[in-house]
C-alpha positions as CSV (number, residue, x, y, z in Angstrom):
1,X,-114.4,8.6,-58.4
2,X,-115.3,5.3,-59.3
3,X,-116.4,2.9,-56.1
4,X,-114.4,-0.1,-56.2
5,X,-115.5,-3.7,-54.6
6,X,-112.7,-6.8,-53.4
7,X,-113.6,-10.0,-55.2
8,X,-115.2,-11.5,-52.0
9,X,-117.9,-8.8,-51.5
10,X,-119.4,-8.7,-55.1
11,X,-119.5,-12.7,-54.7
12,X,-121.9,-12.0,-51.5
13,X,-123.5,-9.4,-53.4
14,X,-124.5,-11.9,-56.7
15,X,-124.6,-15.0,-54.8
16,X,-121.9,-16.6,-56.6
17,X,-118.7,-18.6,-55.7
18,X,-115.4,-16.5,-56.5
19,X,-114.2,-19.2,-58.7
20,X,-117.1,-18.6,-61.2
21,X,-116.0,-14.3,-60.8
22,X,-112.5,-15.3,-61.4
23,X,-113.8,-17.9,-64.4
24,X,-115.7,-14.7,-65.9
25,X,-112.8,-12.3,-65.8
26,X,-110.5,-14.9,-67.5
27,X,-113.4,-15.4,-70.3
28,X,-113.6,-11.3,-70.1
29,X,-117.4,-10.9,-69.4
30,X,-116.0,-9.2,-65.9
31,X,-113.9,-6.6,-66.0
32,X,-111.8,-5.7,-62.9
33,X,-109.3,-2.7,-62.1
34,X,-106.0,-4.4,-59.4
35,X,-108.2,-7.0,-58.7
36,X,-111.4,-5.0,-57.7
37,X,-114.7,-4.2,-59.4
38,X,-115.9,-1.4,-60.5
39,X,-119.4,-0.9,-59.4
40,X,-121.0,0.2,-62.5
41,X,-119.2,-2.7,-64.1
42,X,-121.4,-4.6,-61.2
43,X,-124.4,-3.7,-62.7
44,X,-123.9,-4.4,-65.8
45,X,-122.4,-8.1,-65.7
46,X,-125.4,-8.9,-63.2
47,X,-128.6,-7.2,-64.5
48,X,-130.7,-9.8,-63.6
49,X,-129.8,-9.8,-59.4
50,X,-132.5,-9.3,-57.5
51,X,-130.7,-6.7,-55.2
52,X,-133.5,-6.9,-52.3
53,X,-133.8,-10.5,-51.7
54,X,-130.6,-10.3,-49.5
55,X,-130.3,-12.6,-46.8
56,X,-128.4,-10.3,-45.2
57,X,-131.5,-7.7,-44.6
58,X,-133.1,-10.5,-43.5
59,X,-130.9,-10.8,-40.8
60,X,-130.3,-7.5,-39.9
61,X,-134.4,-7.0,-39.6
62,X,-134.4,-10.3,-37.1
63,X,-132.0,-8.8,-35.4
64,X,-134.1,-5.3,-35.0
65,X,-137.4,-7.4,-34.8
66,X,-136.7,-9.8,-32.3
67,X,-135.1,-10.3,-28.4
68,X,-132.2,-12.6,-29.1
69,X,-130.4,-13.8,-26.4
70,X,-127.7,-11.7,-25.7
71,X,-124.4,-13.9,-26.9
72,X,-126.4,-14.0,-30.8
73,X,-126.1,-10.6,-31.1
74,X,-122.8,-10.2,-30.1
75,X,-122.1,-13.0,-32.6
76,X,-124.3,-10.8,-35.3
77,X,-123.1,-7.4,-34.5
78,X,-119.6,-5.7,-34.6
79,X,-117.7,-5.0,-31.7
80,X,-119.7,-1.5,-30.1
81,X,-116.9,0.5,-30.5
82,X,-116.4,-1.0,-34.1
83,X,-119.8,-0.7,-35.2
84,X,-119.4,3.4,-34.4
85,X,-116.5,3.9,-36.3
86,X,-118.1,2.1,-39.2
87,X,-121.4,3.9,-39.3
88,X,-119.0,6.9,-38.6
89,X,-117.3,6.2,-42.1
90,X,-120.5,5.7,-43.9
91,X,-121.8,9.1,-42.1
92,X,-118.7,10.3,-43.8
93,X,-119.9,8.9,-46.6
94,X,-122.8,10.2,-46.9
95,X,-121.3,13.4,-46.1
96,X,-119.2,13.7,-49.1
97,X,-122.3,12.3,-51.5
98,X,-123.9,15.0,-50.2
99,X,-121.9,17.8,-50.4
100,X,-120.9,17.1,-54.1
101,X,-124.7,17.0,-54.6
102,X,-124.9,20.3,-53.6
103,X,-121.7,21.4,-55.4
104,X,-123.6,19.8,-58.9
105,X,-127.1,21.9,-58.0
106,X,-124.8,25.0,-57.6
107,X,-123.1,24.5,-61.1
108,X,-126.8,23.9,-62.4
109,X,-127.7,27.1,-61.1
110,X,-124.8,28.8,-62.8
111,X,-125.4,27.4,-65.7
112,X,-128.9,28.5,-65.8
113,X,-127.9,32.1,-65.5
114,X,-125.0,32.0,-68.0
115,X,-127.6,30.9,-70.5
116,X,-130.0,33.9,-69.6
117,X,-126.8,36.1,-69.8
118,X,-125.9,34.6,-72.9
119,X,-129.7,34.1,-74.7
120,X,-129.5,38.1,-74.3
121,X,-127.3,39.3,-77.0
122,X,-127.9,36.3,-79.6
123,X,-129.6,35.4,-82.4
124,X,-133.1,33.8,-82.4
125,X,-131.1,30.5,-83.7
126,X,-128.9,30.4,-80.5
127,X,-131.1,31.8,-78.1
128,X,-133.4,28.9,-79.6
129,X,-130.2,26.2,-79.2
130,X,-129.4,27.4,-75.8
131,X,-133.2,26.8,-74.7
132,X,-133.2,23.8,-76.1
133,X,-129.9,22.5,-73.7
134,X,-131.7,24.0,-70.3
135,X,-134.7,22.2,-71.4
136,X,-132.5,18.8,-72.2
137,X,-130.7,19.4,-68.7
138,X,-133.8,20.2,-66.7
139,X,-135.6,17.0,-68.1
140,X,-133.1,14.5,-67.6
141,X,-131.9,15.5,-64.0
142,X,-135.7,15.8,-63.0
143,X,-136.2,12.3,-64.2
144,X,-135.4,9.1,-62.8
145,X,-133.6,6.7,-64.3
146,X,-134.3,3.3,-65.2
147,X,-132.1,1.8,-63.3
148,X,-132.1,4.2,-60.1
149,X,-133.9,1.8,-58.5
150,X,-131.8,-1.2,-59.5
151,X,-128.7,0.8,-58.0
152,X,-130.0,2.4,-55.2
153,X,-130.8,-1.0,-53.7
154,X,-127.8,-2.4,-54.6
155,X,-125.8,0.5,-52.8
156,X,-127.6,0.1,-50.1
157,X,-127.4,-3.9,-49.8
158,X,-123.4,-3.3,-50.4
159,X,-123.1,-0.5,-47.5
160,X,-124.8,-3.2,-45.5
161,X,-122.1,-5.6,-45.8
162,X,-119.7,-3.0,-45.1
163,X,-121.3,-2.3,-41.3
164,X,-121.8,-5.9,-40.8
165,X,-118.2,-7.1,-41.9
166,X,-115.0,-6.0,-43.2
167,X,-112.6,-7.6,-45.8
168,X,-109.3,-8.3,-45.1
169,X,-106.2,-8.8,-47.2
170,X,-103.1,-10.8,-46.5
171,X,-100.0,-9.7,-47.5
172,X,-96.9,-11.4,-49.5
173,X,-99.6,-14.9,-49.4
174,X,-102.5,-13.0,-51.2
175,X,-105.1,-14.4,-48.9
176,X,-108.5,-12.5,-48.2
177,X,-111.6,-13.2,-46.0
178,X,-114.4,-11.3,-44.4
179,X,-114.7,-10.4,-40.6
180,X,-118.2,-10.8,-39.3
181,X,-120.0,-9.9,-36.1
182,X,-117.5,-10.1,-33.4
183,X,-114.5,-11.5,-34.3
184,X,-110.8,-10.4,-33.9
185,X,-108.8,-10.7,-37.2
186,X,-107.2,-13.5,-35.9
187,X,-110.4,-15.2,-35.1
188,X,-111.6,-14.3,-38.8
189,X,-108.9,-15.8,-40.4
190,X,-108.9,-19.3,-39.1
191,X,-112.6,-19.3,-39.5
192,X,-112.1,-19.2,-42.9
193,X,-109.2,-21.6,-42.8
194,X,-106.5,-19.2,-43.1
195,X,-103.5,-21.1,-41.1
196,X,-101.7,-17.3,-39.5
197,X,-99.2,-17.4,-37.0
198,X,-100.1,-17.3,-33.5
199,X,-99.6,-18.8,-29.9
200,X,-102.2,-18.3,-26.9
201,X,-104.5,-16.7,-28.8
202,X,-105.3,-14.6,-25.8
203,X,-102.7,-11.8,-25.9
204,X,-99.8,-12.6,-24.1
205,X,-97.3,-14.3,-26.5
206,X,-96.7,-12.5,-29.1
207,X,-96.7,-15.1,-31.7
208,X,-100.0,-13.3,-33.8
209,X,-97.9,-9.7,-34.3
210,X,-99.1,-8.3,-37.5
211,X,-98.5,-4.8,-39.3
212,X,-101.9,-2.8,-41.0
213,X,-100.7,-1.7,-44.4
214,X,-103.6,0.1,-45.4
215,X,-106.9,0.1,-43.6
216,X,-108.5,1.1,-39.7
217,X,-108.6,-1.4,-37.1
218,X,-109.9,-1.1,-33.5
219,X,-108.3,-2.9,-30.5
220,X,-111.4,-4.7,-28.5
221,X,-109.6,-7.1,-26.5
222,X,-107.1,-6.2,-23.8
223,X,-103.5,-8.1,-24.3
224,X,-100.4,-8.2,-21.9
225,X,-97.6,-8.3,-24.4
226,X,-96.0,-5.1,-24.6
227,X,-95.0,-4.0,-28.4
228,X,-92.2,-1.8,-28.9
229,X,-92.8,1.8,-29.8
230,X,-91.1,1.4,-33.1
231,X,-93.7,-1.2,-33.9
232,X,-96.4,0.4,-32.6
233,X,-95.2,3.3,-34.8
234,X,-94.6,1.2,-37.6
235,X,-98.5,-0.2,-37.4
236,X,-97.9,-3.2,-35.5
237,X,-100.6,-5.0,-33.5
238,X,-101.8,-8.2,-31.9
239,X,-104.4,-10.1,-34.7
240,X,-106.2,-11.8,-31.6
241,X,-107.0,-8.0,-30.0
242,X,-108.0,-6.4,-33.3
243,X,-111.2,-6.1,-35.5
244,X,-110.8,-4.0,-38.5
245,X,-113.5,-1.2,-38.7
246,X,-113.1,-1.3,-42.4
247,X,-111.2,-2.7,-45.2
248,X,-107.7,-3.8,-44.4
249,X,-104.4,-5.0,-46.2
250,X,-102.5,-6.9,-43.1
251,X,-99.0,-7.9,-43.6
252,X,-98.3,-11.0,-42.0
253,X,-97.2,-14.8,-42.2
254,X,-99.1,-17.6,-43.0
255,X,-98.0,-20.9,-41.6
256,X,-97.0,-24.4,-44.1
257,X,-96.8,-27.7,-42.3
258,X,-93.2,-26.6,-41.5
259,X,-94.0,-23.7,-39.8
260,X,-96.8,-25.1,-37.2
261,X,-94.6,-26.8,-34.3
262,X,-95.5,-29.9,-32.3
263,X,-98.2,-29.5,-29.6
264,X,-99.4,-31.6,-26.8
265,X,-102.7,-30.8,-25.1
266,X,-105.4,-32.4,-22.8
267,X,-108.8,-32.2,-24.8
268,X,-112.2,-34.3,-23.9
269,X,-114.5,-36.1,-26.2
270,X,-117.1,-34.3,-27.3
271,X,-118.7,-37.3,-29.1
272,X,-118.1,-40.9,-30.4
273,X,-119.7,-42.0,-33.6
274,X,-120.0,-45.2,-34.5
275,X,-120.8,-45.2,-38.3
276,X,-121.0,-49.3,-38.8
277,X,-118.8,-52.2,-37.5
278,X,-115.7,-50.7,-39.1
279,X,-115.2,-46.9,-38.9
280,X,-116.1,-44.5,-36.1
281,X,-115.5,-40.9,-35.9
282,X,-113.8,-40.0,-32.9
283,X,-115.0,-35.8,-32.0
284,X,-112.7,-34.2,-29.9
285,X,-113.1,-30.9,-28.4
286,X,-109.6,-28.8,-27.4
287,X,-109.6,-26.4,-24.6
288,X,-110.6,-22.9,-25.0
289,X,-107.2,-21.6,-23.9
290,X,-104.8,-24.3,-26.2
291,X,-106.9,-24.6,-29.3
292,X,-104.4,-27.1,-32.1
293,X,-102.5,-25.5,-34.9
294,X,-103.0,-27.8,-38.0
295,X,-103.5,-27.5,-41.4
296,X,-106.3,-29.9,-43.5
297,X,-104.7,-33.8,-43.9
298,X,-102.4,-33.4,-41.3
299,X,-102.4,-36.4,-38.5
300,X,-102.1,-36.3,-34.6
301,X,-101.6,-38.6,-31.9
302,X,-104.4,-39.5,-29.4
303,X,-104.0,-41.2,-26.1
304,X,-106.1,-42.2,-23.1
305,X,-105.3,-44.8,-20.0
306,X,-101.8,-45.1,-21.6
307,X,-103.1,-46.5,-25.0
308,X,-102.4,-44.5,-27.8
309,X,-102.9,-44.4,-31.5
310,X,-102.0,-42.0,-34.7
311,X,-104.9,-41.2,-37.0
312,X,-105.4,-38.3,-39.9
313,X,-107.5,-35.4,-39.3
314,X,-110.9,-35.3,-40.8
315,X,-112.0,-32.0,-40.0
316,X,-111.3,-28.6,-41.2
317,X,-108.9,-25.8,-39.4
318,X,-111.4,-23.8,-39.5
319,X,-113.7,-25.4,-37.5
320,X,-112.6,-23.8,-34.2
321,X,-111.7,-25.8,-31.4
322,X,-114.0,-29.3,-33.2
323,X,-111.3,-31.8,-33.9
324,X,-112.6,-34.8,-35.6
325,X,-110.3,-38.4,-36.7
326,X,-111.9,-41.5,-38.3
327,X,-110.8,-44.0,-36.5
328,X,-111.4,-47.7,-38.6
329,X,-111.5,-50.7,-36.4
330,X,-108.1,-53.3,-37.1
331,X,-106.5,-56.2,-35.5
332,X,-104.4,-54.9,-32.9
333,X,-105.3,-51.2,-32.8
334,X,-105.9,-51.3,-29.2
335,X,-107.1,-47.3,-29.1
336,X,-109.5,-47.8,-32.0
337,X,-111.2,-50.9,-29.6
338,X,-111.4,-47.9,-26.7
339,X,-113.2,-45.6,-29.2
340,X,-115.8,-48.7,-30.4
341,X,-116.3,-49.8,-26.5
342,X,-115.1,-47.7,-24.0
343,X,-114.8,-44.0,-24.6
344,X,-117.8,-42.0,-23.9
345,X,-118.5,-37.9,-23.8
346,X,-116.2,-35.4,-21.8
347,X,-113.4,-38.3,-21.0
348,X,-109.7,-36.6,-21.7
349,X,-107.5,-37.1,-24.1
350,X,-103.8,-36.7,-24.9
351,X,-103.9,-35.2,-27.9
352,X,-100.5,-34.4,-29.8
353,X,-99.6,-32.9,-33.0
354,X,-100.0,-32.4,-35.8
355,X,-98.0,-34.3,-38.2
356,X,-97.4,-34.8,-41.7
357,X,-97.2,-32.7,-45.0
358,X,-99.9,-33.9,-46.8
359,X,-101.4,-30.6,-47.3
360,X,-102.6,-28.3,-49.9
361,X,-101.1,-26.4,-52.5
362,X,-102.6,-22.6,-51.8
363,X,-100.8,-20.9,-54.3
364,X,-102.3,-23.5,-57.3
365,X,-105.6,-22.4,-59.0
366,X,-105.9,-25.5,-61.2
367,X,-109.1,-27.8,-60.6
368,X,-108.6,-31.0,-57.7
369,X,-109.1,-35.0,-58.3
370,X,-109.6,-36.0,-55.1
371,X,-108.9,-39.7,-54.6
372,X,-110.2,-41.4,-51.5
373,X,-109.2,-45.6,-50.7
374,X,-111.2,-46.4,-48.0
375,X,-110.2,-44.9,-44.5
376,X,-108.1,-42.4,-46.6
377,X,-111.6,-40.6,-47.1
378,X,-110.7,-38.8,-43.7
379,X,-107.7,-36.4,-44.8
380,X,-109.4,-36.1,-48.1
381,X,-112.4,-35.1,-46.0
382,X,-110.2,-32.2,-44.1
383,X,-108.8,-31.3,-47.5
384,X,-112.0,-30.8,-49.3
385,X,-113.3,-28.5,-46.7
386,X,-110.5,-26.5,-45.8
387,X,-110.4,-25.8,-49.9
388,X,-113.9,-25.3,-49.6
389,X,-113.4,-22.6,-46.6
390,X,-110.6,-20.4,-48.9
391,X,-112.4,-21.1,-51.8
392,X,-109.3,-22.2,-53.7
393,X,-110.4,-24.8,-56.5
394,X,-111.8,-23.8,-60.0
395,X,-113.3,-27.3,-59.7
396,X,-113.3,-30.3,-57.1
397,X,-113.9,-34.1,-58.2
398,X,-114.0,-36.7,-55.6
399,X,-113.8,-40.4,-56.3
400,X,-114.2,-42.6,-53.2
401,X,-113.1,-46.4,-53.6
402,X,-115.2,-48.3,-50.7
403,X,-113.3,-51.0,-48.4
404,X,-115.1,-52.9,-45.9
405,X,-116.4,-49.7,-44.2
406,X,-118.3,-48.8,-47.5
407,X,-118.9,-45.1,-48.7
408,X,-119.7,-44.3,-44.2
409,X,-120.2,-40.7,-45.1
410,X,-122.0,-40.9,-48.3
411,X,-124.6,-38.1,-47.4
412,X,-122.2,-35.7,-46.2
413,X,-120.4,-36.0,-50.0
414,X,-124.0,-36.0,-51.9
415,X,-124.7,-32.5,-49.9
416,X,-121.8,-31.1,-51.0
417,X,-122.4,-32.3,-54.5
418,X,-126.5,-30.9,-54.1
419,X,-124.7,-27.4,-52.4
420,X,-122.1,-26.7,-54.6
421,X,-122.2,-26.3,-58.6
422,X,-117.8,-26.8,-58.9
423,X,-118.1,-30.2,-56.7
424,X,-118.7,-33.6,-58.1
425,X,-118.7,-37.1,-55.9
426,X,-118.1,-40.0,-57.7
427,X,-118.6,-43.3,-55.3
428,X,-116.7,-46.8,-56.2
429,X,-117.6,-49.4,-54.7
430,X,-114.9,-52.4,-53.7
431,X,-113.8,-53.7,-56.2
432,X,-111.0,-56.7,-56.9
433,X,-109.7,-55.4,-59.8
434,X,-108.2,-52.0,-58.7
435,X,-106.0,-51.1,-61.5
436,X,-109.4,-51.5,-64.1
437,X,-110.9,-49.2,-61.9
438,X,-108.4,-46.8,-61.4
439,X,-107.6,-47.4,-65.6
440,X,-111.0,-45.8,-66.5
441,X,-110.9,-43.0,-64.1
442,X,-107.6,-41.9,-65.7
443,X,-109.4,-42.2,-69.3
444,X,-112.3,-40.0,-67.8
445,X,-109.7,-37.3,-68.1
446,X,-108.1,-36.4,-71.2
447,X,-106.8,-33.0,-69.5
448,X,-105.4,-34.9,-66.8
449,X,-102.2,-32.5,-66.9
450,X,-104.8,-29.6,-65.9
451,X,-105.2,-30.9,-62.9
452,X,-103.9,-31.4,-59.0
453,X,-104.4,-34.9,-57.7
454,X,-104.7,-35.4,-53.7
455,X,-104.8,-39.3,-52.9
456,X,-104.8,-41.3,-49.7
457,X,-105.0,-44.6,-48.6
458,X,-102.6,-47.6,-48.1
459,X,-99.0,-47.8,-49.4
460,X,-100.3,-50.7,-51.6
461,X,-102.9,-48.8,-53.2
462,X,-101.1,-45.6,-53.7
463,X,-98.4,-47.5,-55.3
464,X,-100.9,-49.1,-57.8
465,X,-102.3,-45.9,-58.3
466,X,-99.4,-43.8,-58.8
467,X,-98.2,-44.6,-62.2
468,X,-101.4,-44.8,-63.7
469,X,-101.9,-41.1,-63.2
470,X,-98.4,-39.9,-64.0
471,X,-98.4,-42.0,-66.6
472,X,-101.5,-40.4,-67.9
473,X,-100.0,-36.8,-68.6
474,X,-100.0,-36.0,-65.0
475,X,-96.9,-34.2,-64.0
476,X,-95.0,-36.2,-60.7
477,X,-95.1,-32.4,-58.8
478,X,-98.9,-32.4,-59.2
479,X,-99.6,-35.7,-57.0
480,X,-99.9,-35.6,-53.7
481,X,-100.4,-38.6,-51.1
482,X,-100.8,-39.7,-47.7
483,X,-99.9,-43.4,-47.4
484,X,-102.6,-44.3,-43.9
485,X,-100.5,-47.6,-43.1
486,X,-97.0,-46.1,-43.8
């Protein structure tokens, strides 16, 4: 039987982002079976991986070699009971390779015999073609093959990944992501910027309720919601209280910016950063026990000492319980004079939200135009990396239009350009002739109805901007803006 590999795990195996798997099966130099990869077909589209340069050994032997401290190897290592059941499967495994081993020396054996039974009552001619097919059999399963080597490393580097994390499948949405180390499912999936349903997070609303489709998983965490016997019976569980112990289809909802309610919570400041006269980055940390529901380029309130203020999200959902707005400094923004003069490490905040449907389209594969004016490079910000976290782009192209605050995270974008070979950054810098501008950035793209375009900034400038694009072949359905000032 053929051994079959999710989309996710041969990318960790090559080193390659899924979009460039999912560019070679459309160009048909990867073939796949339902989605998955045959492992032979593996091989053959990557002869040139150097299976045993795996950062993943690497890890695994650190772990082995050296004393961490006690919370890094929980963070490394699976769940105890988790980790058993997986080595238990590979055992299995193993178990099965083995015995059919010994089922193919057996036939060997018989065939050996029925050719000295046969070779008995022949002619010298068949007696002579008969020796000649033991020979041939003998020689080739006594040798090894030239790519043994090749393939046994590369089974071994895959069965790694298998005890070190599991990959999970969301049913209707189509979503999938790996479970490292530690985590619960639910954990998992907003690392990787997967927005599921839940509440507490803790196990006692509810709110996370899942069913396994296919798949093992193990409960590690206690929970004090009580599910029904017909759901237990119908493979119900709590995401925030299970780690899978091996691949799993889940079946469960994944929230729009409809679906994630209002929330109010006290948070502190982790960190102010002042970038230049202009712009500061407000960090906020949210409390372990009421993390914030959001989705990438939503907004969310933020008060302290009765002042308040609404600014867009700049960081990613999957980025725990880090919450991070740009906060630029205007006439009569009384909270964004707080943030430059006042606010300082572990002060609370009011922090409600979030707001807005400026979000992404998850279900699109085309390649994203990213277009930043100004302060409007903080939801773009959130955007990129959330799409960046489910891997959802064939292609991302960011063109930031400086104000007064100028390009204030310019290294962050050239790092993603240097990291990433799908990512471009193109830089403007202000300019009083917006629509020239924003006229040769259209006429950079002659496929301009390929694309998705994400833009956010004023009213003004959107409405400037607007028509150009449409104009230019892009379908109205395909823009998507966030107006800052609106």
């Amino acid at each position: 039987m053929s051994h079959l590999l999710p989309l996710s795990r041969v990318a960790k195996l090559v080193g390659l982002p899924r979009h460039a798997l999912q560019e070679m099966i459309r160009g048909g130099t990867l073939a796949t079976f339902d989605g998955m990869v045959e492992f032979d077909e593996l091989r053959r589209a990557f002869p040139e991986v150097k299976w045993d340069d795996d950062a993943e050994f690497r890890r695994v032997q650190e772990i082995k070699e050296k004393a961490f401290a006690k919370r890094v190897l929980e963070r490394a290592l699976p769940d105890k009971e988790v980790l058993v059941a997986r080595l238990n499967e590979l055992g299995d495994d193993y178990a099965a390779a083995k015995a059919l081993l010994l089922h193919y020396g057996n036939v060997m054996t018989w065939v050996d015999e029925k050719i000295d039974e046969i070779e008995e009552d022949k002619s010298v001619e068949t007696r002579h073609a008969l020796h000649s097919v033991r020979a041939f059999l003998l020689r080739h399963l006594a040798e090894i093959p030239p790519d043994a080597v090749l393939a046994q490393a590369a089974i071994a580097r895959e069965r790694i990944f298998r005890i070190m994390s599991a990959h999970v499948t969301i049913l209707p949405s189509g979503h999938e992501f790996d479970v490292d180390g530690n985590d619960t499912l639910l954990e998992a999936a907003l690392r990787n910027g997967v927005s599921l349903n839940y509440g507490c997070s803790n196990g006692n609303c509810g709110e996370c309720k899942a069913r396994v489709v296919s798949g093992d998983v193990k409960k590690v965490h206690a929970h004090d919601y009580a599910l029904k016997e017909t759901e237990k019976d119908a493979g119900v569980i709590l995401m925030c209280a299970y780690a899978p112990v091996n691949d799993v289809v889940i079946e469960a909802n994944v929230a729009g910016a409809h679906d994630i309610p209002v929330q109010q919570l006290v948070a502190k400041v982790k960190s102010v950063e002042v970038f230049n006269p202009h712009m500061a980055a407000l960090h906020i940390l949210a409390p372990r026990s009421q993390r914030l529901r959001y989705l990438g380029g939503q907004n969310i309130d933020v008060a302290s000492g009765g002042v308040r203020g609404r600014y867009a999200i700049a960081s990613c959902p999957c980025e725990d319980r880090h919450i991070e707005v740009h906060v630029p400094r205007r006439a009569g923004d009384d909270f964004a004079e707080l943030v430059f003069n006042r606010l300082k490490a572990n002060d609370a905040l009011e922090v409600e939200g979030p707001f807005g449907e400026f979000v992404l389209d998850e279900e699109s594969p085309r390649p994203v135009i990213f277009l930043a004016f100004g302060a409007g490079f903080a939801p773009i910000k959130s955007l990129i990396q959330h799409a960046m976290s489910l891997e959802l782009a064939e292609s991302i192209d960011l063109h930031w239009v400086a104000d007064e605050a100028g390009h204030y995270q310019d290294n962050l974008c050239r790092t993603w350009a240097d990291a990433l070979d799908n990512f471009n950054y193109l830089p403007h810098a202000p300019t009083d002739d917006l629509e020239a501008l924003l006229k040769s950035i259209v006429m950079d793209y002659p496929d301009l109805h390929r694309f998705d375009i994400y833009a956010a900034g004023s009213a003004a400038q959107l409405e400037r901007a607007r028509p150009l694009f449409v104009s230019g072949e892009l379908p109205g359905a395909r823009w998507f803006e966030n107006a800052l000032d609106a």
